[in-house]
N, C-alpha and C positions, 0 to 999 in steps of 0.2 A: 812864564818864560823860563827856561834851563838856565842855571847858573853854574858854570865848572869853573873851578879854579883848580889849577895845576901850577905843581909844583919841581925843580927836581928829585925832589923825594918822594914825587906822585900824584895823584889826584887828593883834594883836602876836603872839595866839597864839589858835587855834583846831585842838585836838586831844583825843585820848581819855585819858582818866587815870583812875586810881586813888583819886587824894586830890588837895587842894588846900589850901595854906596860905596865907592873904593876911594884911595886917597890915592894921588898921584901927584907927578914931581910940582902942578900949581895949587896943589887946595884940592880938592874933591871933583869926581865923577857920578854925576847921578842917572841912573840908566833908566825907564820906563820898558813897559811891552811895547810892543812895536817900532823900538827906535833901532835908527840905523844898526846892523852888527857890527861891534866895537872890540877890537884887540890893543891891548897897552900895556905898557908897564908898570906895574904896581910900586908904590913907593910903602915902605915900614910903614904901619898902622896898623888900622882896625877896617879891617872887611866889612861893612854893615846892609843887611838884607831882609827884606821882611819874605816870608817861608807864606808861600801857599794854603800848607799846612800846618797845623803844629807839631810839630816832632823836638823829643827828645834830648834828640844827639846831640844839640847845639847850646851854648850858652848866649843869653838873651841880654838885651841892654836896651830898658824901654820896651817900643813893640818891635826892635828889629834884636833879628840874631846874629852875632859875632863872630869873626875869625881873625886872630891877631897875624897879619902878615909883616916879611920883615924882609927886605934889599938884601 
C-alpha cells in the first residue's frame, strides 16, 4: 500500500509499505493493506512503517523504519 505523509514543509515520505504505525491523540494507529482509507491527525512521535522494500533513505527501529513526527 502507498504511505505519504505531508507536511507543511511538504511531502516527508511517500513510499510502498506493508504496515503503518502512527501515534495519535489516544495511543496508536495501526493500518494494514486493504483497510478502510484513513485520514487523521498525527500527534508528536514516531511514524513507524515497515518498507516493502529495503531502501536506504530511512532510519530503522527493529524491522520497521522511522520518521519522528511532531504537532
Amino acid at each position: 500500500m502507498r504511505l505519504k505523509i505531508v507536511s507543511t514543509n511538504g511531502t516527508l515520505v511517500d513510499t510502498e509499505v506493508e504496515e503503518v504505525v502512527v501515534p495519535v491523540k489516544d495511543g496508536e494507529v495501526g493500518i494494514l493493506p486493504h483497510h478502510a482509507p484513513y485520514t487523521g491527525v498525527v500527534k508528536g512521535g514516531l511514524c513507524k512503517f515497515k518498507l516493502s522494500e529495503n531502501k536506504d533513505d530511512f532510519l530503522t527501529q527493529w524491522d520497521y523504519a522511522v520518521v519522528s513526527v511532531w504537532d
